[in-house]
Jmol script that loads the backbone (N, CA, C; Angstrom):
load data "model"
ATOM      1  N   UNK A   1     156.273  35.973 133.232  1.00  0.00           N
ATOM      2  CA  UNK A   1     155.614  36.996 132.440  1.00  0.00           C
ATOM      3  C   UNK A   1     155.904  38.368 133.059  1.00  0.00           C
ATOM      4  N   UNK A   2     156.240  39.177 132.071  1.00  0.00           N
ATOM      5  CA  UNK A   2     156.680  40.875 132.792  1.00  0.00           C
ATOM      6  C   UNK A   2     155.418  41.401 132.563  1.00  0.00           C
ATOM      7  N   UNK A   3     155.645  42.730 133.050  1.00  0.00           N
ATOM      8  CA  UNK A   3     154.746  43.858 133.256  1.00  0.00           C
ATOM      9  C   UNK A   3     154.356  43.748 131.219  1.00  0.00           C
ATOM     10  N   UNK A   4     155.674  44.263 130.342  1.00  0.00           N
ATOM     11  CA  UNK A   4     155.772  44.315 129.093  1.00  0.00           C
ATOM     12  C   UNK A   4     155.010  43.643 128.549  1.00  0.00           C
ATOM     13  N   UNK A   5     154.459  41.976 128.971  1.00  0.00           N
ATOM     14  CA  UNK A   5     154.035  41.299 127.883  1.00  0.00           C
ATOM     15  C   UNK A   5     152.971  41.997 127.823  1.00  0.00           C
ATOM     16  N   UNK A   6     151.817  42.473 128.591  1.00  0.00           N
ATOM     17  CA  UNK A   6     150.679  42.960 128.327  1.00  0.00           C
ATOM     18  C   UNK A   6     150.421  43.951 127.823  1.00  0.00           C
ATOM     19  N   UNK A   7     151.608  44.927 127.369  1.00  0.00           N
ATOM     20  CA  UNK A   7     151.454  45.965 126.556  1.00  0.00           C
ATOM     21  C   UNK A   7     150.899  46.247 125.320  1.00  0.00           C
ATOM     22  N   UNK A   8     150.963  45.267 124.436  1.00  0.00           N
ATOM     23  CA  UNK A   8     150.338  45.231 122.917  1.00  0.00           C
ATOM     24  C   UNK A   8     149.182  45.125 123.509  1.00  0.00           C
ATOM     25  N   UNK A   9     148.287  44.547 124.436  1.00  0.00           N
ATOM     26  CA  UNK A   9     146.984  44.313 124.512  1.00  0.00           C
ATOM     27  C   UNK A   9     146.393  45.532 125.185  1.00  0.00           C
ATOM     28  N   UNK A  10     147.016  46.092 125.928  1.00  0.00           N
ATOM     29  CA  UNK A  10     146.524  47.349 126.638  1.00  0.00           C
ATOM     30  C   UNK A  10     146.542  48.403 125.542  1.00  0.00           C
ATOM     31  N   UNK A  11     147.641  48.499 124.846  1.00  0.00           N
ATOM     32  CA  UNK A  11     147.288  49.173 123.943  1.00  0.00           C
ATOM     33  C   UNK A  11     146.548  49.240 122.612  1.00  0.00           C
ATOM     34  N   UNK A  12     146.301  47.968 122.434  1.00  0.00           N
ATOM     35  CA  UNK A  12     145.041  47.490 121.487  1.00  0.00           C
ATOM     36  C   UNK A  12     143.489  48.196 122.311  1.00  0.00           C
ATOM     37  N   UNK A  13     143.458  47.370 123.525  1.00  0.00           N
ATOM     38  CA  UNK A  13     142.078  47.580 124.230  1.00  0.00           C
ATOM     39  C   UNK A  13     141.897  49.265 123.863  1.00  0.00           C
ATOM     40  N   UNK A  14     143.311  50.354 124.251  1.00  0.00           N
ATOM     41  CA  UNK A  14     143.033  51.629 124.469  1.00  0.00           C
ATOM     42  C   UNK A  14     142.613  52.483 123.068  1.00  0.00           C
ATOM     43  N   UNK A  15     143.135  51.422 122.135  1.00  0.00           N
ATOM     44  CA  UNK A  15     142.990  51.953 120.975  1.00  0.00           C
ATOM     45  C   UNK A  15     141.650  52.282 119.788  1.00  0.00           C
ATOM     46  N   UNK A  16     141.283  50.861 120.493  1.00  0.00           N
ATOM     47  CA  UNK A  16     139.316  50.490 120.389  1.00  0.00           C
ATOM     48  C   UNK A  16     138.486  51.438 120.969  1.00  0.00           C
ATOM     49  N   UNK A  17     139.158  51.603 122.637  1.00  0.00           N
ATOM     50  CA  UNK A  17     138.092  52.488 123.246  1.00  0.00           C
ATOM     51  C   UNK A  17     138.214  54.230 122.719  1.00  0.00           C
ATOM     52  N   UNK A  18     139.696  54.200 122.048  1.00  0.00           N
ATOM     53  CA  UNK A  18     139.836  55.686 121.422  1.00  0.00           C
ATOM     54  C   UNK A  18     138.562  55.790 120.127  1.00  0.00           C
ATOM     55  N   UNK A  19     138.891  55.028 119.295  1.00  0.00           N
ATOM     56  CA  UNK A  19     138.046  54.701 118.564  1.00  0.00           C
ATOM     57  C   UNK A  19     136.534  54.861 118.065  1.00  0.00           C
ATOM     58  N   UNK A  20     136.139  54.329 119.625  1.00  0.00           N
ATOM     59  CA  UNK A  20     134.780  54.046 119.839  1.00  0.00           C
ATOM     60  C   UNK A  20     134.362  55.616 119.601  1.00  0.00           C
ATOM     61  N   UNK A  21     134.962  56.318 120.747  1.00  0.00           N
ATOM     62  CA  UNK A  21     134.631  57.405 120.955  1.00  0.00           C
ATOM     63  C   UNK A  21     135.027  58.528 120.176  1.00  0.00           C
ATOM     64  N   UNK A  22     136.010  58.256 119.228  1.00  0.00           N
ATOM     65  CA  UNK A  22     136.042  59.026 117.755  1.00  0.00           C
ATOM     66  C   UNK A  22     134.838  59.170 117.303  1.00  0.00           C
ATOM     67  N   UNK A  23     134.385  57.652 117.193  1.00  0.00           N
ATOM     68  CA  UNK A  23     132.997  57.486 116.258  1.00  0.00           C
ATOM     69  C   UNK A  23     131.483  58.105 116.880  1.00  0.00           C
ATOM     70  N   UNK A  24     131.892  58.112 118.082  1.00  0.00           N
ATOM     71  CA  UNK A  24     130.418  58.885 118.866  1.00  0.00           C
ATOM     72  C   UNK A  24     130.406  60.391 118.912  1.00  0.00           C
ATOM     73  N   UNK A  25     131.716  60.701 118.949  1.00  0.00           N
ATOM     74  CA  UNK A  25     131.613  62.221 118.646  1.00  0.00           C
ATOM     75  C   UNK A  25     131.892  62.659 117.451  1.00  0.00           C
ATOM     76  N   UNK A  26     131.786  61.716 116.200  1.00  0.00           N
ATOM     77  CA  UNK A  26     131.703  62.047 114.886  1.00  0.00           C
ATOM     78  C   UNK A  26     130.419  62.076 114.622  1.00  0.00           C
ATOM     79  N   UNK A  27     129.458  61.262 115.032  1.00  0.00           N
ATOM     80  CA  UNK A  27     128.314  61.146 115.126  1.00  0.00           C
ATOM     81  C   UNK A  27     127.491  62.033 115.705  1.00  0.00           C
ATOM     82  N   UNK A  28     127.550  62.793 116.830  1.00  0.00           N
ATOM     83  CA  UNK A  28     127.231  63.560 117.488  1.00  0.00           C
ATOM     84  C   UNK A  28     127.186  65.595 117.051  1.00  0.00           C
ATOM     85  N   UNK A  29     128.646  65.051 116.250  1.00  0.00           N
ATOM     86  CA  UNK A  29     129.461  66.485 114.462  1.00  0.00           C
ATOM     87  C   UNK A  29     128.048  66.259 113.705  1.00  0.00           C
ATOM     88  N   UNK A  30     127.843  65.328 113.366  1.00  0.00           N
ATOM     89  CA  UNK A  30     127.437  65.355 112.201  1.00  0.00           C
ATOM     90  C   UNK A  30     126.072  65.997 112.358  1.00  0.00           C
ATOM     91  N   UNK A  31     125.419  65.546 113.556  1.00  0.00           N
ATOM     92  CA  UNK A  31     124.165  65.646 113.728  1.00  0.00           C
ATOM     93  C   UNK A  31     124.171  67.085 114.423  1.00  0.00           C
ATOM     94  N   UNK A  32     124.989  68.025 115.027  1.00  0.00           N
ATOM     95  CA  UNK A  32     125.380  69.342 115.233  1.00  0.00           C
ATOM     96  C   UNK A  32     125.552  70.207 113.792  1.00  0.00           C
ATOM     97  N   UNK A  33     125.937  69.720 112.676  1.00  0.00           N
ATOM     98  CA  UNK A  33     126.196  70.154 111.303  1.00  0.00           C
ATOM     99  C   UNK A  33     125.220  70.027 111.011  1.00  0.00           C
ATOM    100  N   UNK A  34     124.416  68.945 110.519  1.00  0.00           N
ATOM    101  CA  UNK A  34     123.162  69.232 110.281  1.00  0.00           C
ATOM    102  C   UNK A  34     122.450  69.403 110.719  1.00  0.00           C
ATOM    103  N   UNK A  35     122.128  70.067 111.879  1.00  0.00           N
ATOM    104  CA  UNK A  35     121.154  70.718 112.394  1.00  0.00           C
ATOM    105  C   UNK A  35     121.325  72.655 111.699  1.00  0.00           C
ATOM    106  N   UNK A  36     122.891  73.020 112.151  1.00  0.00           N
ATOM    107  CA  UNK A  36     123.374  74.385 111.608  1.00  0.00           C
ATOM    108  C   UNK A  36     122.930  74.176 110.349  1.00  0.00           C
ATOM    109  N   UNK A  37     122.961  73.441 109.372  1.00  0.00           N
ATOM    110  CA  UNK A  37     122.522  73.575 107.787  1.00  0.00           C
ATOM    111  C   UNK A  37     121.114  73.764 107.675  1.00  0.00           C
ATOM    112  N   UNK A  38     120.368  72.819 108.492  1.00  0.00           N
ATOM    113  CA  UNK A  38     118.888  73.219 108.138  1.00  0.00           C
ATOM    114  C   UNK A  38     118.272  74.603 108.704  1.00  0.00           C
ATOM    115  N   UNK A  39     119.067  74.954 109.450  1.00  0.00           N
ATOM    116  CA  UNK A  39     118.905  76.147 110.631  1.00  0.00           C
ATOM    117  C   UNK A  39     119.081  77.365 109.702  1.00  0.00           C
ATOM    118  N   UNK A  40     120.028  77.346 108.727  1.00  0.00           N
ATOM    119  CA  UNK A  40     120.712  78.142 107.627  1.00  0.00           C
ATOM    120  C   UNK A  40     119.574  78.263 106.811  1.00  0.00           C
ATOM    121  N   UNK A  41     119.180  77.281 106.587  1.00  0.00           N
ATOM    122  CA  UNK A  41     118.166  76.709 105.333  1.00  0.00           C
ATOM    123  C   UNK A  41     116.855  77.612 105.321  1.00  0.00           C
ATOM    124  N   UNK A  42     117.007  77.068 106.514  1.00  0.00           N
ATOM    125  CA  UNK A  42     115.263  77.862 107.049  1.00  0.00           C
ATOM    126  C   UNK A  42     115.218  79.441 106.929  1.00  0.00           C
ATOM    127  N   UNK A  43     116.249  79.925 107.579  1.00  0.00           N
ATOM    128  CA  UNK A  43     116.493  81.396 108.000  1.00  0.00           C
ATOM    129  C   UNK A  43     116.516  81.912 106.537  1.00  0.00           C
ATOM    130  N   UNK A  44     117.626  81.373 105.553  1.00  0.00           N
ATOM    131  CA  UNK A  44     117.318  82.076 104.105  1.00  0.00           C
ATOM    132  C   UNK A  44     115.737  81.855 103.319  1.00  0.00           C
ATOM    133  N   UNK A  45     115.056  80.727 103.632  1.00  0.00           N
ATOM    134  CA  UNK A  45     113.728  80.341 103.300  1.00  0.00           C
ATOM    135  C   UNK A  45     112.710  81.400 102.973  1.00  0.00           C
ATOM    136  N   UNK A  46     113.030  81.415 104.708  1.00  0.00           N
ATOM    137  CA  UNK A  46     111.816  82.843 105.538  1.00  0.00           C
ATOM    138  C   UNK A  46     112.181  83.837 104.638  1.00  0.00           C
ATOM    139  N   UNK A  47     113.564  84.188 104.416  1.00  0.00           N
ATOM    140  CA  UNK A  47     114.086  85.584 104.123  1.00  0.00           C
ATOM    141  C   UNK A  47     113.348  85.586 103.059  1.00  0.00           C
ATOM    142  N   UNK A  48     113.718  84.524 102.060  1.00  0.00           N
ATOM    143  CA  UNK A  48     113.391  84.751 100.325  1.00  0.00           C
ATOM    144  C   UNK A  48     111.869  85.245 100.693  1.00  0.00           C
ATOM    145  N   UNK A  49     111.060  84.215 101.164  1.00  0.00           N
ATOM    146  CA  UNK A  49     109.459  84.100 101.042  1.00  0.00           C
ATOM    147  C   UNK A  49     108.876  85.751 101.650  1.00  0.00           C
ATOM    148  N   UNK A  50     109.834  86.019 102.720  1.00  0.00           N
ATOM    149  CA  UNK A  50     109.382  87.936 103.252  1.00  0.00           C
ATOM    150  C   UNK A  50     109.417  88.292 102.354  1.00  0.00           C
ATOM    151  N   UNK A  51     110.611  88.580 101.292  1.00  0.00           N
ATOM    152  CA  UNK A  51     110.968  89.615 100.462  1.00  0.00           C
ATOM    153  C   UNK A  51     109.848  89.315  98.866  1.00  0.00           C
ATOM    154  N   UNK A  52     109.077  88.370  98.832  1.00  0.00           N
ATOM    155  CA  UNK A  52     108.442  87.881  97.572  1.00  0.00           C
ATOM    156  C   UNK A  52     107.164  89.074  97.871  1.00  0.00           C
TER     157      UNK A  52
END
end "model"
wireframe off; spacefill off
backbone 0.3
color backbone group
């Protein structure tokens, strides 16, 4: 067995763990985005309700 055979698997394993961590810092976007949207939300809220 060469060094080579284990390559498809190392690069499977690396590909999962890329993966993983796509998905945690997509997760992490999302919840940074919506926080800025409600943050937006609020600030025009206040504005409208001052100016009434």
């Amino acid at each position: 067995m060469t060094h080579d055979d284990h390559a498809p698997e190392q690069l499977a394993r690396r590909a999962r763990e890329l993966t993983r961590e796509d998905r945690r810092s997509d997760h992490r976007l999302f919840w940074l985005e919506l926080l800025a949207v409600l943050l937006v939300a609020g600030v025009l809220v206040a504005r409208w309700l001052w100016l009434l």
